[in-house]
N, CA and C of each residue as an Amber inpcrd file, in Angstrom:
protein
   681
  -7.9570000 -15.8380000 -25.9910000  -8.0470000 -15.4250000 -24.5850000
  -6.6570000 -15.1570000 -23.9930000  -5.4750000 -15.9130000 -24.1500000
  -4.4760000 -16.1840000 -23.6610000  -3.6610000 -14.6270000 -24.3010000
  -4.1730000 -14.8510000 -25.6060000  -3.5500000 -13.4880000 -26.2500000
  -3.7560000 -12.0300000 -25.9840000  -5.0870000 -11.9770000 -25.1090000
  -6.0350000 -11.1420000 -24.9260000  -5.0590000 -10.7500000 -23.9810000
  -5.0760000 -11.6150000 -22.4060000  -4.4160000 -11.3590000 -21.0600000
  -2.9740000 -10.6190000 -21.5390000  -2.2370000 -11.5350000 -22.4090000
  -0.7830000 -10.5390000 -22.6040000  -0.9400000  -9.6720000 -22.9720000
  -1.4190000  -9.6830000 -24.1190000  -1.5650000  -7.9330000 -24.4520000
  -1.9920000  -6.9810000 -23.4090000  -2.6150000  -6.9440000 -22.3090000
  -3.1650000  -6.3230000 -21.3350000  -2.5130000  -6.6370000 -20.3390000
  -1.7780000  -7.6030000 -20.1650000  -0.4100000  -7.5920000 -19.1920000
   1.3040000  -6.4020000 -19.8210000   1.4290000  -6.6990000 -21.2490000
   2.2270000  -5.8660000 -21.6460000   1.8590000  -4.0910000 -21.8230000
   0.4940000  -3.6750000 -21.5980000   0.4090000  -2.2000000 -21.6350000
   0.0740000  -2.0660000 -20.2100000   0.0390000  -2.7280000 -19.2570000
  -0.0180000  -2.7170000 -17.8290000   2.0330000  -2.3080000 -17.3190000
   2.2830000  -2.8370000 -18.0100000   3.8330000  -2.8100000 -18.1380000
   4.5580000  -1.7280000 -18.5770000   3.7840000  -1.0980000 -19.4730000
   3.9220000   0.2940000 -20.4450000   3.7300000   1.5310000 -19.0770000
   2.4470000   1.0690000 -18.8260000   1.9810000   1.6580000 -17.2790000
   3.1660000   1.8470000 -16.0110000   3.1620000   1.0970000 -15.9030000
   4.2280000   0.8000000 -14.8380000   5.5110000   1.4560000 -15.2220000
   6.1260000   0.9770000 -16.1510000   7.5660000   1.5810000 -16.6370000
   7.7950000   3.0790000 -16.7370000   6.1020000   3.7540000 -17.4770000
   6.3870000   5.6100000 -17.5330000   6.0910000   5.9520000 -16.0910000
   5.2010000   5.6200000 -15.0930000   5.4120000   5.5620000 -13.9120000
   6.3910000   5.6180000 -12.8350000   7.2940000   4.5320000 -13.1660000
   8.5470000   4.4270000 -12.3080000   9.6840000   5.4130000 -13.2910000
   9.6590000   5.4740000 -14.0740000  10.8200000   6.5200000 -14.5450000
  10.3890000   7.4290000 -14.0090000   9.3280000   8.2520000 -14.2820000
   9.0100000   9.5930000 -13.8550000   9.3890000   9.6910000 -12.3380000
   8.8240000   8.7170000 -11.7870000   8.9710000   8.5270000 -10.2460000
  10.2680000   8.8140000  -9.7930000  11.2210000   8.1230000 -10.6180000
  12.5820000   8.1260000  -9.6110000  13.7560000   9.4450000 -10.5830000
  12.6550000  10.5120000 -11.6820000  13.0470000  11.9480000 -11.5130000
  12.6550000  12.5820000 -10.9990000  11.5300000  12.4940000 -10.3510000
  11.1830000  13.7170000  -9.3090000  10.7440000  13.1940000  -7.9020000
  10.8390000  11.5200000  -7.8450000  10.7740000  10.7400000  -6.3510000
   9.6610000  11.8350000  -5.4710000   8.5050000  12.4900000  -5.8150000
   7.8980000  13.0070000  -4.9140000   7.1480000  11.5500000  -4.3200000
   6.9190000  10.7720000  -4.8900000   6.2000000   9.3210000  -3.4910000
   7.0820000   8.9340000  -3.0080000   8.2300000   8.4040000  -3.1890000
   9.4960000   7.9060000  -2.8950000   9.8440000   9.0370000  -1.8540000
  10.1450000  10.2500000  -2.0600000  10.8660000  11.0090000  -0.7200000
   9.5710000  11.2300000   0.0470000   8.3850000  11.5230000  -0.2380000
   6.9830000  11.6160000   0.6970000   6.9530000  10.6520000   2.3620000
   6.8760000   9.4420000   0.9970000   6.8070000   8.5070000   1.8900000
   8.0770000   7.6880000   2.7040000   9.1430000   7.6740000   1.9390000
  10.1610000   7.5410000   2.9560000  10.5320000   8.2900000   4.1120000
  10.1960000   9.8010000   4.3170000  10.6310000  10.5980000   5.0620000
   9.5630000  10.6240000   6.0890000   8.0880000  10.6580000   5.7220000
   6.9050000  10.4900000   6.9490000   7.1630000   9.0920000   7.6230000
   7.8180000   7.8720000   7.3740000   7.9510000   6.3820000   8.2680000
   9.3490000   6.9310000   8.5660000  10.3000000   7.6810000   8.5730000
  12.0460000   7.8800000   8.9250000  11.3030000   8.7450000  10.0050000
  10.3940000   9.6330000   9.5390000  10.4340000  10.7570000  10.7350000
   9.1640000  10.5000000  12.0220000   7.8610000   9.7300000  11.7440000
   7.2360000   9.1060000  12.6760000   7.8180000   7.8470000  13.7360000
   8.6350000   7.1410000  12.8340000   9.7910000   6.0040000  13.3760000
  10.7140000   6.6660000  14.4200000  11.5740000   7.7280000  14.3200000
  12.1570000   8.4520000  14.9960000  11.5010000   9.4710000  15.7990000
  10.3010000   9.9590000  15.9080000   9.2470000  10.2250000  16.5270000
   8.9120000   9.4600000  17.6040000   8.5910000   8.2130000  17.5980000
   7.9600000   7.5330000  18.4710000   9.3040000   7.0170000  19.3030000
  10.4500000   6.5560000  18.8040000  11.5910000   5.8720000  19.5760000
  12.0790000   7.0030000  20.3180000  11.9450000   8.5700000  20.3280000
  12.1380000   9.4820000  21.0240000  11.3710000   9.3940000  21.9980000
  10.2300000   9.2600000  21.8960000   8.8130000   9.1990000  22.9890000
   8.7250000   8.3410000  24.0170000   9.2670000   6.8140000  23.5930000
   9.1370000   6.2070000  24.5630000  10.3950000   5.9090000  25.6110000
  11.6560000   6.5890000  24.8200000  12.9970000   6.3900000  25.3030000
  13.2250000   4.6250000  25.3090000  13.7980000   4.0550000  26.8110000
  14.5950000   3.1090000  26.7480000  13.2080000   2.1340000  26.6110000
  11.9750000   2.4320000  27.1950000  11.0420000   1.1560000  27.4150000
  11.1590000   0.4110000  26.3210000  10.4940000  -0.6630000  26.7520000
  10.4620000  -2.2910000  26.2200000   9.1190000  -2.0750000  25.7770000
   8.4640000  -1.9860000  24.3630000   7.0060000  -2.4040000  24.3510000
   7.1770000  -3.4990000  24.2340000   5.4420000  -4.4250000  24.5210000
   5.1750000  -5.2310000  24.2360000   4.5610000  -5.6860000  22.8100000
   3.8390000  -6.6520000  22.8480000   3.7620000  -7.0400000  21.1970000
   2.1030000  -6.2470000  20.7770000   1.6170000  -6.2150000  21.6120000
  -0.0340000  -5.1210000  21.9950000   0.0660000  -4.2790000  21.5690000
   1.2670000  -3.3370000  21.7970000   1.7360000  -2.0520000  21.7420000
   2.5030000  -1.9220000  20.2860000   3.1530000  -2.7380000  19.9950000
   4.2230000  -2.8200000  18.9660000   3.4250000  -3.2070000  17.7860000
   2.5700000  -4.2220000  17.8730000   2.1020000  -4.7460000  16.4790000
   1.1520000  -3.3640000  15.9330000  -0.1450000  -2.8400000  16.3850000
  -0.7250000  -1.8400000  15.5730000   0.4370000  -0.3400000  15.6050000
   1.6620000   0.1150000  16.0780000   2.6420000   1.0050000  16.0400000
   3.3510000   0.6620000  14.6650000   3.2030000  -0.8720000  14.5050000
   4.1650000  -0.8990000  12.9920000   2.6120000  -0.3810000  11.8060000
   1.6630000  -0.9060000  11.8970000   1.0370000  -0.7450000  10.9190000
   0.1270000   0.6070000  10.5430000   0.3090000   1.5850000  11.9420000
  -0.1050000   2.6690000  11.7770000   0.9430000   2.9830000  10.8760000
   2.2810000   2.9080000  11.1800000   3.6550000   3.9550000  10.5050000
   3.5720000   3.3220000   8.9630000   2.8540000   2.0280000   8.7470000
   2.3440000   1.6560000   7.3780000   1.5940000   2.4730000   6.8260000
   0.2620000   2.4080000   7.3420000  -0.6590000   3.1190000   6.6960000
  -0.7570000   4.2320000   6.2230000  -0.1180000   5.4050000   7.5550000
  -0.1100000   7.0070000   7.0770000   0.8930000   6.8820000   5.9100000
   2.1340000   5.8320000   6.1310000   3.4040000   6.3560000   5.3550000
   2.6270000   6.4510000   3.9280000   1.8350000   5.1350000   3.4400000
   1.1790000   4.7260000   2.3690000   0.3870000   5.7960000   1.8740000
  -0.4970000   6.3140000   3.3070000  -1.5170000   7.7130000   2.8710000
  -0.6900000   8.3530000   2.0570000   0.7310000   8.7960000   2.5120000
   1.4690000  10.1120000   2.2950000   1.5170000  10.3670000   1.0090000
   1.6020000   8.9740000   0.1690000   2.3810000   9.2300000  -1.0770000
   2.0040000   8.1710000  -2.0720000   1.1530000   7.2190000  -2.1540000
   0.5570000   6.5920000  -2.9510000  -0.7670000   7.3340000  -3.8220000
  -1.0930000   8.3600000  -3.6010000  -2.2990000   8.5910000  -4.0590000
  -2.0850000   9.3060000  -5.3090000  -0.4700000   9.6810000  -5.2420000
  -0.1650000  10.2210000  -6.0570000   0.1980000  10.1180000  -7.5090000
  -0.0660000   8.5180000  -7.2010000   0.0160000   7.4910000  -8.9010000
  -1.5090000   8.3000000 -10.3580000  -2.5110000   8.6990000  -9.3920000
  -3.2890000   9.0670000 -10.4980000  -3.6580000  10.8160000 -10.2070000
  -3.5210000  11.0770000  -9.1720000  -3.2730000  12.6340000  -9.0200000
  -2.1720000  13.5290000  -9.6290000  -1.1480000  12.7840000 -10.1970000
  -0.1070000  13.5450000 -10.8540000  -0.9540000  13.5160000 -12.5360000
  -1.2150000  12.2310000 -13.3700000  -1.8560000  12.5070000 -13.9810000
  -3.1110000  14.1460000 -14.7570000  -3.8250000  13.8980000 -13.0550000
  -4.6030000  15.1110000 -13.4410000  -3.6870000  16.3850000 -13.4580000
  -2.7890000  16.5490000 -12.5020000  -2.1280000  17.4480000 -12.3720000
  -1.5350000  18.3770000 -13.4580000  -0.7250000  17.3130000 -14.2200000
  -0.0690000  17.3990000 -15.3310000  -0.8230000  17.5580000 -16.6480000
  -1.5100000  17.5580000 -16.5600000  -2.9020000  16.8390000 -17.7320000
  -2.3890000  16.1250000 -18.4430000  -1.9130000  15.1380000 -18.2260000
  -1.9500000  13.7620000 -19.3630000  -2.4970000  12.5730000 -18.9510000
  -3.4730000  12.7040000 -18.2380000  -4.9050000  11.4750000 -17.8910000
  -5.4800000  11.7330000 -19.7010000  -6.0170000  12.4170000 -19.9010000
  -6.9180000  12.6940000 -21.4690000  -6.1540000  11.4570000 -22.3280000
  -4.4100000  11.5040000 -22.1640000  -3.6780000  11.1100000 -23.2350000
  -3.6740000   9.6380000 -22.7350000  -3.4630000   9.2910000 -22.1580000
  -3.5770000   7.9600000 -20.8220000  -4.8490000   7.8720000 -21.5160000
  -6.2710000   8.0040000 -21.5070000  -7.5490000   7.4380000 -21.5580000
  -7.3140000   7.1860000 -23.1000000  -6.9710000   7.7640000 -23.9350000
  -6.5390000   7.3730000 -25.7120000  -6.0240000   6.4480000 -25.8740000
  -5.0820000   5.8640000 -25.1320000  -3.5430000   5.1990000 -25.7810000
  -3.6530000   4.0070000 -25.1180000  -4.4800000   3.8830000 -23.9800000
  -4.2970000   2.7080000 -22.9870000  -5.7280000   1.9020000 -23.0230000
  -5.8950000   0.9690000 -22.5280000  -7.4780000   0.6010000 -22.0980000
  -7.5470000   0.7840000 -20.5930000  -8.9240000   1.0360000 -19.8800000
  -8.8870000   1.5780000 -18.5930000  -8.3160000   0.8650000 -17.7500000
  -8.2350000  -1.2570000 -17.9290000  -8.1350000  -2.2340000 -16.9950000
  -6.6570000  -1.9530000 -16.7960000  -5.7970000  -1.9280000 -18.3810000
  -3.9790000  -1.6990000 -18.2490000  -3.6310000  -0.5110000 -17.1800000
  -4.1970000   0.4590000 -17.5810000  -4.2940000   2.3290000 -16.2950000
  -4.5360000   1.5240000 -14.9770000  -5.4270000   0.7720000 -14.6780000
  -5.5230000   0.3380000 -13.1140000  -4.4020000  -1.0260000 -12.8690000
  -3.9790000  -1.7640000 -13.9060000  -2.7840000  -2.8730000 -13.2280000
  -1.8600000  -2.1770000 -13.1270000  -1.0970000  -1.3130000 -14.1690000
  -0.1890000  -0.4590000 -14.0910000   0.0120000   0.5880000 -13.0160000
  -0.8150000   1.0430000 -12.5650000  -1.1560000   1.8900000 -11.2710000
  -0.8610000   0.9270000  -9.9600000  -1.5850000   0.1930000 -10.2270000
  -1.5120000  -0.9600000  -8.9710000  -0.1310000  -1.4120000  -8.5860000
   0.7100000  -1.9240000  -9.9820000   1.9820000  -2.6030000  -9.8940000
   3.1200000  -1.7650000  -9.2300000   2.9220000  -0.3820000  -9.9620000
   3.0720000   0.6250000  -9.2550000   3.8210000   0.6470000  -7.7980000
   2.2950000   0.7630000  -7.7500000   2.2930000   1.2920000  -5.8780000
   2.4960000   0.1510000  -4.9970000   2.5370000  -1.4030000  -5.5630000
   2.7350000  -2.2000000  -4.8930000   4.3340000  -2.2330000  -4.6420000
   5.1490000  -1.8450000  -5.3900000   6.0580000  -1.6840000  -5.6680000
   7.3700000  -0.6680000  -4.7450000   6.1020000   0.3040000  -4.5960000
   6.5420000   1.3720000  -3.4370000   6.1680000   1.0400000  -2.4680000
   5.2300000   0.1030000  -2.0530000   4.5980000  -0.1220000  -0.5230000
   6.2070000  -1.1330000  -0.4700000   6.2030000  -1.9500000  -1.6120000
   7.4210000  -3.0830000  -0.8650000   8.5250000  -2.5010000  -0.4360000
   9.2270000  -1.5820000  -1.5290000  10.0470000  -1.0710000  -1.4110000
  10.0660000   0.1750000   0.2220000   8.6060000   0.6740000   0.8310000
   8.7120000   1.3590000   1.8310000   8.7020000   0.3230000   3.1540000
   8.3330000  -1.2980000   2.6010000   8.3440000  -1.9110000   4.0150000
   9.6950000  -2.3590000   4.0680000  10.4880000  -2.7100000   3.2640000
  11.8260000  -2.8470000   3.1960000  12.8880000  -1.8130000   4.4100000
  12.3380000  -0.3860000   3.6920000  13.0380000   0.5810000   4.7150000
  12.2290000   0.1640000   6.0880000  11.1690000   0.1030000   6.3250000
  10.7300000   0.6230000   7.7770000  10.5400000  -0.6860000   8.6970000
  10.6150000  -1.9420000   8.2170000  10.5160000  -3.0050000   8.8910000
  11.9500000  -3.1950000   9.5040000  12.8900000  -2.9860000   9.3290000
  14.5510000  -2.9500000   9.4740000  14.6490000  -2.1660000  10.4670000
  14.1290000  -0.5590000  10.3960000  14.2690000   0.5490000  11.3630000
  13.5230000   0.4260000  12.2700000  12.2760000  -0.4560000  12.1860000
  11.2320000  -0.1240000  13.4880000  11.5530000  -1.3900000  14.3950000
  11.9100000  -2.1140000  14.0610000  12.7690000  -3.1630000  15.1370000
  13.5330000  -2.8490000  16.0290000  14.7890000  -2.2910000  15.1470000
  16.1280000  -1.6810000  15.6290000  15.7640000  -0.6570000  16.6880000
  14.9720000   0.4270000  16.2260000  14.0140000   1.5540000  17.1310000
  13.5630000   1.2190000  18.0840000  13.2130000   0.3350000  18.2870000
  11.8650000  -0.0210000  19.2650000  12.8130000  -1.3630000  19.9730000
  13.8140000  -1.9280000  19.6030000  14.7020000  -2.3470000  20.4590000
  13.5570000  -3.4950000  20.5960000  13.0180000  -3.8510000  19.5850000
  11.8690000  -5.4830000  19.7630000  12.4960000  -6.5670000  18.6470000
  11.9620000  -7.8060000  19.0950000  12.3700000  -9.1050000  18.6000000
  11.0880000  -9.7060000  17.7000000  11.1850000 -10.3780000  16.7620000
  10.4560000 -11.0700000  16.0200000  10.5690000 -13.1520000  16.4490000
   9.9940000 -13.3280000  16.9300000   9.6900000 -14.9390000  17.0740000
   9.6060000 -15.4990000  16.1850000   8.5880000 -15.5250000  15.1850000
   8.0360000 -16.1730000  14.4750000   8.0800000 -15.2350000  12.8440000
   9.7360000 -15.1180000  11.9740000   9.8050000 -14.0280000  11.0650000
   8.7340000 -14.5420000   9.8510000   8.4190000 -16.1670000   9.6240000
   7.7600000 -16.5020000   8.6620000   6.9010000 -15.9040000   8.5410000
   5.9290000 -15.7360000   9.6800000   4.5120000 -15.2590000  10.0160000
   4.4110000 -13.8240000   9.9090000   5.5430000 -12.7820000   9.9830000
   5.6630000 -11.6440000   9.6430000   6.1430000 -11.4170000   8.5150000
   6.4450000 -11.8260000   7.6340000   7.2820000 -11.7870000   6.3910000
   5.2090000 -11.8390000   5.4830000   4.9110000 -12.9460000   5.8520000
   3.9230000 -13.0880000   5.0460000   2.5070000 -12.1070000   5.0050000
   3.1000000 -11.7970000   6.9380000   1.1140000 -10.6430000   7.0350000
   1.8740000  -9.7510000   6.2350000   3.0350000  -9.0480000   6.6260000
   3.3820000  -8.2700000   5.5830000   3.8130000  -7.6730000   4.0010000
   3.2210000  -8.8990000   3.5870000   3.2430000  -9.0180000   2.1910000
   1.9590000  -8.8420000   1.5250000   1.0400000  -9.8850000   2.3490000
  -0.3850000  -9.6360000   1.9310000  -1.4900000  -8.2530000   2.6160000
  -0.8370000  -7.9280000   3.6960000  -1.4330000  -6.5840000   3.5760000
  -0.6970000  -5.7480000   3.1550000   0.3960000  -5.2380000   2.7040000
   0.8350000  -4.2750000   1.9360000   0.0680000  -4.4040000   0.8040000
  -0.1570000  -5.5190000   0.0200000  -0.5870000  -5.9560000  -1.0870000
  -2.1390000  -5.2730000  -0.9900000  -2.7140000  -5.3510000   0.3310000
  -4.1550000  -4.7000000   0.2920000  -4.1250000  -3.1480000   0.3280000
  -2.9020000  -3.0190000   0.8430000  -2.7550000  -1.4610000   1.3620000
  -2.4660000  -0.9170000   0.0510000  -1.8700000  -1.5200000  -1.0490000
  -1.8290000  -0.8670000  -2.0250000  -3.1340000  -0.9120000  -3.0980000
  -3.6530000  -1.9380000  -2.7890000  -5.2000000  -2.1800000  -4.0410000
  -5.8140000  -0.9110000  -3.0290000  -6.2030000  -1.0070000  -2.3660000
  -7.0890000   0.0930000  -1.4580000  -6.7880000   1.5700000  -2.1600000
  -5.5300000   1.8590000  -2.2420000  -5.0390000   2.9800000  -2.2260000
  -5.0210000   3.3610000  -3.6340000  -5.1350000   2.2070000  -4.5040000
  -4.6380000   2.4840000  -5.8350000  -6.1500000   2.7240000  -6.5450000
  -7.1280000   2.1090000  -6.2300000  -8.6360000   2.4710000  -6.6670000
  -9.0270000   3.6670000  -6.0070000  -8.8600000   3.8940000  -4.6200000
  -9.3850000   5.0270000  -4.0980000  -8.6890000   6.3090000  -4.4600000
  -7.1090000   6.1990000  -4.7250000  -6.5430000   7.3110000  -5.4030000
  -7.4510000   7.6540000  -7.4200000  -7.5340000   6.8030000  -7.8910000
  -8.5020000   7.0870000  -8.7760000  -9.8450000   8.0470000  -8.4810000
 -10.3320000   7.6030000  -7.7600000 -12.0380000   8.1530000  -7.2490000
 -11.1120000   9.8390000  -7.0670000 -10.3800000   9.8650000  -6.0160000
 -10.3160000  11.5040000  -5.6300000  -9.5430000  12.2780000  -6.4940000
  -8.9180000  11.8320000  -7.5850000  -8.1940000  12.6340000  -8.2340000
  -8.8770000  13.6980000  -8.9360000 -10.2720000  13.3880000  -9.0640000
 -10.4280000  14.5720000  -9.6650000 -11.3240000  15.8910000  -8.9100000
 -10.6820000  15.5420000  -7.4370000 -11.6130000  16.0770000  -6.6460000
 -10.5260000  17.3540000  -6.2380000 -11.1790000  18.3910000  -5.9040000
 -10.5630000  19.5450000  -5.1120000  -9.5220000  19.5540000  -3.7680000
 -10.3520000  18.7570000  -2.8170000  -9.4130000  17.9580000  -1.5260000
  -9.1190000  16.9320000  -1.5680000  -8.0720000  16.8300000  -2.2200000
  -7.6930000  14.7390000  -2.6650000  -6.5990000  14.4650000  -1.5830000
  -6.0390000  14.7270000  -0.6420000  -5.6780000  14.6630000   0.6160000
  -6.5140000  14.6010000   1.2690000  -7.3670000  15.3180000   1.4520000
  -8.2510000  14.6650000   3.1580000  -8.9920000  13.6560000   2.8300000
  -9.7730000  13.8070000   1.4250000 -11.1710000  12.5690000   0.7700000
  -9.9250000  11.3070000   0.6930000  -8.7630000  11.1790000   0.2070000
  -7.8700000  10.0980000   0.4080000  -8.1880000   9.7910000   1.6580000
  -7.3420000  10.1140000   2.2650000  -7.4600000   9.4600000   3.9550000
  -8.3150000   9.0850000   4.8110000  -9.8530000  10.1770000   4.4070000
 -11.0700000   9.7610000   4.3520000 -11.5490000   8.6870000   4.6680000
 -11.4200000   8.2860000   2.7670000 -12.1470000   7.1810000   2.2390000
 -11.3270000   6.1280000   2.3920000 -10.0560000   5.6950000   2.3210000
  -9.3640000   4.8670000   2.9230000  -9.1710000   4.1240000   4.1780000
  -9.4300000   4.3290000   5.1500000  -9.2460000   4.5820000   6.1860000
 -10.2900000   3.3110000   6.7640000 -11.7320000   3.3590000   5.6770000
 -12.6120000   2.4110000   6.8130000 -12.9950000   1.6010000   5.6070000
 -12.0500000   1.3710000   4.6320000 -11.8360000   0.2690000   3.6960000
 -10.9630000  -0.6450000   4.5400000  -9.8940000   0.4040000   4.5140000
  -8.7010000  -0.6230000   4.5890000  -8.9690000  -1.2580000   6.0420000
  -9.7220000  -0.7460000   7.0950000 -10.1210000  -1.3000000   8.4080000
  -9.7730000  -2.8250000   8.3480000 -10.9010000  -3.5090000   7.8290000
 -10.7780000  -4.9760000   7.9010000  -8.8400000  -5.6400000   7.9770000
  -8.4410000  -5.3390000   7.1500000  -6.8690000  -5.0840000   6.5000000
  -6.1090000  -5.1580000   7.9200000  -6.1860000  -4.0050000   8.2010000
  -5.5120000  -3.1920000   9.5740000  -5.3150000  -4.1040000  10.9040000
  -6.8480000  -4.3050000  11.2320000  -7.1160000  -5.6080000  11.8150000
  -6.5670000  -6.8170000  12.3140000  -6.6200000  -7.1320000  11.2480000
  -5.9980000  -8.5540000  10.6360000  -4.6400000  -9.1190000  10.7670000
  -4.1770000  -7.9670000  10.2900000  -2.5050000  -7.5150000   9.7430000
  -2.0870000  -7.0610000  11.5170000  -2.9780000  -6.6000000  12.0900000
  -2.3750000  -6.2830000  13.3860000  -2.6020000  -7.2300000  14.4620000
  -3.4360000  -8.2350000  14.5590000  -3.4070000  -9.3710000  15.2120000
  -2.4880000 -10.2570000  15.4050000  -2.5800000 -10.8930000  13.7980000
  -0.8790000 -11.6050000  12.7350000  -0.1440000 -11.2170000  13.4900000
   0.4000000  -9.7550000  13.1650000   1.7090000  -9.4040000  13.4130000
   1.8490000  -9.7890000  15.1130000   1.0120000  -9.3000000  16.0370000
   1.5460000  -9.4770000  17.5150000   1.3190000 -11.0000000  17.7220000
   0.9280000 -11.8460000  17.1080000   1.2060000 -13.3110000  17.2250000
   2.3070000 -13.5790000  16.8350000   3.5270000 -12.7970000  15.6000000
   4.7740000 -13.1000000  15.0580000   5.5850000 -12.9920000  16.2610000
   5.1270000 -11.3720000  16.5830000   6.2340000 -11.2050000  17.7420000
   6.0200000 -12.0690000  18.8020000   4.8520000 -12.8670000  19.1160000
   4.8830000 -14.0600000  20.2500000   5.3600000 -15.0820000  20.1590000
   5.7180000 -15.2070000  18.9290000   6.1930000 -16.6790000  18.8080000
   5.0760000 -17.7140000  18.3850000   4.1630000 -17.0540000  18.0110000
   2.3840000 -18.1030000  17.1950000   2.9990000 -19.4030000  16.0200000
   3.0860000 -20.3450000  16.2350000   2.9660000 -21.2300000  15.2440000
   2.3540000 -20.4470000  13.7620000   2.4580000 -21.0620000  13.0520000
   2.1010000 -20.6340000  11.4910000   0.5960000 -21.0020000  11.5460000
   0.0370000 -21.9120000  11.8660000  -1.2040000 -22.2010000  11.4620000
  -2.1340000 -21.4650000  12.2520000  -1.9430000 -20.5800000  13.6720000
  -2.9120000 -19.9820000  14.3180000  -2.8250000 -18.6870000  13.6900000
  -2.2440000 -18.2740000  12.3360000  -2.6230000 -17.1500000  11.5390000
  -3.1460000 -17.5030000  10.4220000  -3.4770000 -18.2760000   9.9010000
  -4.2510000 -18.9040000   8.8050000  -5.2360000 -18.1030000   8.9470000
  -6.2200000 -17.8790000   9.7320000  -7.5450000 -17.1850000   9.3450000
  -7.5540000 -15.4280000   9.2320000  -5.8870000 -15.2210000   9.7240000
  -5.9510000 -13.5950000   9.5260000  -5.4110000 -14.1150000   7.7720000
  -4.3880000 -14.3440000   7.3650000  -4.0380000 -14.3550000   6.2650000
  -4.9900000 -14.9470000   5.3000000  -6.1460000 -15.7510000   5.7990000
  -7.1190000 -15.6980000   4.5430000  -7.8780000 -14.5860000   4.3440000
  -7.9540000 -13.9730000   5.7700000  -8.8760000 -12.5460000   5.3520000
  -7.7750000 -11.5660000   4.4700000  -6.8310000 -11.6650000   4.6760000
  -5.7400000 -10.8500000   3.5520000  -5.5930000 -10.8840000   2.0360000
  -5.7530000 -12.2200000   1.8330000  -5.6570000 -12.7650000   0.5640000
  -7.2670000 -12.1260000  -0.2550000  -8.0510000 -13.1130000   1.1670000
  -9.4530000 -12.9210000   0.3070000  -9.5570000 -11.5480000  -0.3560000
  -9.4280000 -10.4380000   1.0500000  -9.6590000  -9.1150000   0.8000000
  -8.8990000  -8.4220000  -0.2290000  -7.8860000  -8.7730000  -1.1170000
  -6.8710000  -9.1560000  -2.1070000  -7.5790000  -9.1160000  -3.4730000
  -8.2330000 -10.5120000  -3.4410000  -9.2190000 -10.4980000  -4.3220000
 -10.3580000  -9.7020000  -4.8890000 -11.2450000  -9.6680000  -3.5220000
 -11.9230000  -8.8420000  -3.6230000 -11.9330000  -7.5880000  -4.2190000
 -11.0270000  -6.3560000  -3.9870000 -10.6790000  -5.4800000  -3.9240000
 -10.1910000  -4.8780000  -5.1990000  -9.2880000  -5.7810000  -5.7060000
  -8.7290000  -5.9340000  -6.5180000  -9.8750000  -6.4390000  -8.0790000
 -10.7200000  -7.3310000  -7.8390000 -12.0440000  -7.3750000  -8.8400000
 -12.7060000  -6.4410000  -8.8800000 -13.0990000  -5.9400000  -7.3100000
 -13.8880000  -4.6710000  -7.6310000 -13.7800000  -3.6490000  -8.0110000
 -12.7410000  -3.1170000  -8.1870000 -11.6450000  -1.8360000  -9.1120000
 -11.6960000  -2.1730000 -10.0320000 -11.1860000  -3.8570000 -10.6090000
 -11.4920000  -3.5790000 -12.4700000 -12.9400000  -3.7610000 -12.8530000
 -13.6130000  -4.0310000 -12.1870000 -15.1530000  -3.4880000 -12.5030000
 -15.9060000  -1.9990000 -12.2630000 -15.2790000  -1.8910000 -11.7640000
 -15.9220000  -0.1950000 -11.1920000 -14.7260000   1.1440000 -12.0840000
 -13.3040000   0.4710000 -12.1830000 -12.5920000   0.9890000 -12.5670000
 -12.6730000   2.3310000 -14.0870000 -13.1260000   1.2390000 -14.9350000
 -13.7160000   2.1510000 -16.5580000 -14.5330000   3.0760000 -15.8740000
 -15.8180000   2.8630000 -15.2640000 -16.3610000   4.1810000 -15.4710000
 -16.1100000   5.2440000 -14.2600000 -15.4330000   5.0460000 -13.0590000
 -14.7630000   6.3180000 -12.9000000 -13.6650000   6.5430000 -13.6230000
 -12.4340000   6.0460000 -14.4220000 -11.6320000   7.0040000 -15.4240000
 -11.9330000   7.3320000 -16.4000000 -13.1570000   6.7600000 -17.0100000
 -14.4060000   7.8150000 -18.3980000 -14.8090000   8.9710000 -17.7600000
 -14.9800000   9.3220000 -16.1360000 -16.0120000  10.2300000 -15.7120000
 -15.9260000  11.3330000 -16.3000000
């Protein structure tokens, strides 16, 4: 059993590695999505000029500039595949569960790496304070973490579809709801200054939905990449 998991942790790894090389020669998710949160970020701090939002205003403003940024350029982990045609060669060489951790690790990878940039800038922008950084450090870990399982199964489903931009955003959109939610409650309790324990029940819905999400892709996973 133990032998089973590594082996399927090390071609999850195989996954990941031709992934991120390719990625950072032609950075189309990497410049996608860095440039839609640089240019909505600078968008909105134009809009409102000097005002002060509040944390109402501020908490779902960070996680919209999450979500689209995520739309922009995550979907593109299994749409380049088809693109290119080497999904066929991918379905030979790999087993389907390694194609979905590897995908996943992926994009979790780019969500961190895009909250890195935009959590820094949308502060500074928006000229707002964080109270409570524990409590934001963490919604934002575990919903990125959802924002990427969401994105990384549902980018599977549309890749082999004709409009895999709009059916992305689509179908995403009232998955990731619960997520959104959650993650946007959290967050305007960080910026209030909320003790740690009056987010416990958003961050179990994060985790849970984690799980969830994440089981239900490697079960459903094989037979949409056989389709």
């Amino acid at each position: 059993m133990a032998s089973s998991v590594l082996r399927l942790l090390k071609q999850s790894l195989i996954v990941f590695r031709k992934d991120f090389q390719l990625e950072f020669r032609t950075r189309y998710a990497l410049n996608a999505i860095a440039l839609f949160a640089v240019t909505t970020l600078t968008v909105i701090s134009f809009s409102i000029g000097p005002t002060r939002l509040n944390s109402t205003v501020l908490a779902p403003l960070l996680w919209i500039v999450l979500f689209f940024s995520a739309i922009s350029g995550l979907a593109h982990v299994f749409v380049r595949e088809e693109e290119q045609q080497t999904a066929d060669t991918l379905r030979l060489v790999v087993p389907p569960t390694a194609v979905l951790l590897g995908k996943w690790f992926f994009n979790v990878a780019l969500l961190i790496g895009l909250e890195i940039i935009v959590l820094p800038l949308f502060f500074i922008m928006m000229n707002a304070r964080v109270e409570s950084l524990d409590i934001l450090l963490a919604v934002v870990f575990f919903g990125g973490l959802a924002l990427a399982s969401v994105a990384t199964i549902i980018a599977a489903i549309i890749a082999i579809s004709g409009s895999r931009g709009a059916l992305f955003a689509v179908l995403s959109f009232p998955i990731a709801l619960p997520v959104l939610l959650s993650a946007i409650h959290s967050t305007q309790l960080a910026l209030e200054g909320a003790a740690f324990i009056d987010c416990l029940d958003d961050l179990r819905v994060l985790f849970s939905f984690n799980v969830v999400i994440v089981t239900t892709a490697i079960m459903v996973f094989e037979f949409v990449w056989r389709k």
